[in-house]
N, C-alpha and C positions, 0 to 999 in steps of 0.2 A: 565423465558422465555416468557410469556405470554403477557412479557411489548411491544416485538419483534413483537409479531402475532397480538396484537392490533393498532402497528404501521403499519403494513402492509394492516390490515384490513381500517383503517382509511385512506389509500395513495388510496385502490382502491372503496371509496367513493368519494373521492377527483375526480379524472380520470374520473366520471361519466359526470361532468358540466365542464368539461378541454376548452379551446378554442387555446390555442398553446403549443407545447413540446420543452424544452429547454434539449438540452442533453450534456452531458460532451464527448462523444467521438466528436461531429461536432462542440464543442466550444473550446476544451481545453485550458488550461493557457498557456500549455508550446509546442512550436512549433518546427520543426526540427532543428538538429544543422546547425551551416552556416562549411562551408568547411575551416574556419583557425584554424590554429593550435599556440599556444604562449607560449613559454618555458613549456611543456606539457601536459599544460591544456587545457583543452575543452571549443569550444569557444558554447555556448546556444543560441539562440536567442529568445527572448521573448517579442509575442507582444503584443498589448495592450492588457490586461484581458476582459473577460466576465464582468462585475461587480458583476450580482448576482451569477455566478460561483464563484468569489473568493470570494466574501461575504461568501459564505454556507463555503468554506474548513477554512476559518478565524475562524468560530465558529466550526467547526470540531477540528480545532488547539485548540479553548479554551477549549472546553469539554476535551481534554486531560490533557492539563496543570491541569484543576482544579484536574483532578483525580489523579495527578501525588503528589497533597499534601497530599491528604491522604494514598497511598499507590506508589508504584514504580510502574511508567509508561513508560519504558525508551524504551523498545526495543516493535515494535507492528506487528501483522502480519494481513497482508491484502489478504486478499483472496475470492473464492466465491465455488459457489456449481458446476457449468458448466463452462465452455469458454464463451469467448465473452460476457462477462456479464462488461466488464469495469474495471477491480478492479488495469490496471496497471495505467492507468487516473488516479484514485482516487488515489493509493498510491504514483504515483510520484507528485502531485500537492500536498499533501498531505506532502510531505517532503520538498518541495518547499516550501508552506505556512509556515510551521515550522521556516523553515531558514531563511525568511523574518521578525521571529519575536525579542524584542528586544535584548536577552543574547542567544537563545537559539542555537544549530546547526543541523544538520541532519545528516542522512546518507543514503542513499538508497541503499537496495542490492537488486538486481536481485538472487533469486534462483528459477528461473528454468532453472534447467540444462539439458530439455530435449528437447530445441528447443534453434535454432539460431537464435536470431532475433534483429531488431531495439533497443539498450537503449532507452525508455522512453525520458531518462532526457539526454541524448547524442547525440538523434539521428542518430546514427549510430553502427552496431556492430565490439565492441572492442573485438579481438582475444581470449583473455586470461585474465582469473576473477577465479571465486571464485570455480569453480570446477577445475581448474589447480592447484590453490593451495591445497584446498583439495586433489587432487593425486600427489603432489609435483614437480608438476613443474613448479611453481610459488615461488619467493620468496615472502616474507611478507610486504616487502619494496615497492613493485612494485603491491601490491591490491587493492588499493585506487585509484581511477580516480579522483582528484579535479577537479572542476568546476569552470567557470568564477563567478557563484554567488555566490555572499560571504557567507561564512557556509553552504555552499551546497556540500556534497560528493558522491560520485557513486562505488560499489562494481559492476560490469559488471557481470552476470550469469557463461561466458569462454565458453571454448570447448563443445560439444553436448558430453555426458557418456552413458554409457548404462546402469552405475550403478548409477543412479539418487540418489534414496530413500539410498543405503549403504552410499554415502560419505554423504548425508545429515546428516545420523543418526549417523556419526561417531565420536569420540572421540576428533577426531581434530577439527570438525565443532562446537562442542557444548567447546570445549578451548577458539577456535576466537568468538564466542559469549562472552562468559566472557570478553573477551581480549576488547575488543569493546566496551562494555558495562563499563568497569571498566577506560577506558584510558580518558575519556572525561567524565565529570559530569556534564557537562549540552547539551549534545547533543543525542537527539534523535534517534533510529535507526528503519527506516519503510524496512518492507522487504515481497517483491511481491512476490506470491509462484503460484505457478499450482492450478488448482481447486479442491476442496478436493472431489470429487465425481471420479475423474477418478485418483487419483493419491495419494500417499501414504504421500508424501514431507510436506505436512500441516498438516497433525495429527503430525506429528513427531516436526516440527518446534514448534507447538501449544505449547509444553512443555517445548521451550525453551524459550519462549518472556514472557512478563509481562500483554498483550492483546492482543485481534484480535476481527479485523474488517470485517464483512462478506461484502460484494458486492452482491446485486441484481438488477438484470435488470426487470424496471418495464414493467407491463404487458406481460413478456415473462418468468422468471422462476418459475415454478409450486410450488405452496403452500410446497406438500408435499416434493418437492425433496428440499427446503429451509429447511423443519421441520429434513428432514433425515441429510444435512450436520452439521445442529446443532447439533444433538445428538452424532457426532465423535469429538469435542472439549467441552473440559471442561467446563462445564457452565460458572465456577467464572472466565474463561480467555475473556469471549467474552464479549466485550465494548458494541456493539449493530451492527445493520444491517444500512445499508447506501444503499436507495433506488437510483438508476441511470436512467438517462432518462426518470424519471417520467412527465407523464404530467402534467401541471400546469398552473391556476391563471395569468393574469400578476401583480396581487399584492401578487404572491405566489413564493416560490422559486423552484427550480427540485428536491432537494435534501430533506432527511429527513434522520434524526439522530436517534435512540432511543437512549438516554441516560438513563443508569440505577439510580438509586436511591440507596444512600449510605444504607449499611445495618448494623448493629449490634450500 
């Protein structure tokens, strides 16, 4: 973990000689839906990218791939320590980038089932997802949202629960993980969850995916509350921390990777 705190140490040396901020929530890749609808899929609109935005999540996409050779990388959970730290940006662009590359596909699932809001990658909120099915009112048929982009999918969060963390942790949710994970062999599944400081849903998730990816918002979330969400996930699960909003170089990029170092 030490590789994480020296990358952060090293981001807020950086910060010191900045002269502009490039940030993923006022650049994002991926923009609101447009309001049509086409045999019932979701129409996206997507406009011209940042460059060095989609540069950095390109290389975020390859750092996975590589890892994916050496051990199974298939399902990742992106999450952060607080709110408002970015992390549904990163994980939707993040599946995006994925699906843009040459064999692979995506999936993105919305789990947080404790708020109504915007999809990301839709733009709009869809009625009924992934917490209706988990209390059965949902068939199995009918969870998937496809998207206009090709090998791009969407799992919608559903209805607001009051039992968040039960169906997360339930019998049925960690089945369709399998289920999901097993029906496609080369598609990816990124899955945005609540902040693990205020919410139960990511320690739980943590144990079902093959990584996770913390989200920090730079200059705003405090050393130690980064050091405290770390120690609630598994060391060998976390890939590394993904700086957001950093400031930056114009020969520098926002983003910053720690990528770990293969071990045994």
């Amino acid at each position: 973990m030490s590789k994480m705190y020296k990358a952060l140490e090293k981001a807020e040396r950086e910060r010191k000689d900045t002269v502009k901020s490039i940030g993923t929530e006022k650049s994002p890749i991926i923009s609101k839906e447009s309001s049509k609808e086409n045999k019932g899929e979701r129409s996206i609109s997507i406009p011209r990218p940042n460059p060095i935005a989609a540069e950095e999540f390109r290389k975020l996409r390859t750092m996975i791939l590589r890892t994916s050779i050496s051990r199974p990388m298939q399902t990742i959970l992106v999450t952060s320590a607080v709110p408002r730290e970015g992390k549904s940006t990163i994980a939707s662009n993040l599946a995006l980038a994925i699906s843009r590359g040459v064999k692979e596909h995506a999936l993105f699932i919305d789990c947080d089932l404790r708020n109504s809001h915007k999809n990301p990658l839709l733009g709009l909120n869809i009625p009924l997802g992934l917490s209706d099915y988990l209390m059965g009112k949902l068939n199995h048929s009918k969870l998937i949202v496809r998207t206009r982009i090709p090998k791009l999918s969407v799992l919608p969060s559903g209805s607001i629960t009051s039992k968040p963390a039960e169906l997360v942790g339930s019998e049925k949710m960690r089945n369709l993980m399998k289920a999901l994970k097993s029906h496609y062999a080369n598609r990816y599944i990124i899955i945005d969850s609540p902040p693990i400081m205020l919410t139960t849903e990511p320690i739980i998730l943590s144990e079902m995916v093959d990584g996770v990816i913390l989200v920090v918002l730079a200059e705003k979330t405090p050393r130690e509350v980064v050091q405290r969400a770390v120690k609630e996930i598994n060391k060998e699960k976390i890939l590394g921390i993904v700086l957001n909003q950093i400031k930056a170089k114009p020969s520098s990029y926002s983003y910053r990777y720690d990528y770990p170092q293969k071990t045994g």
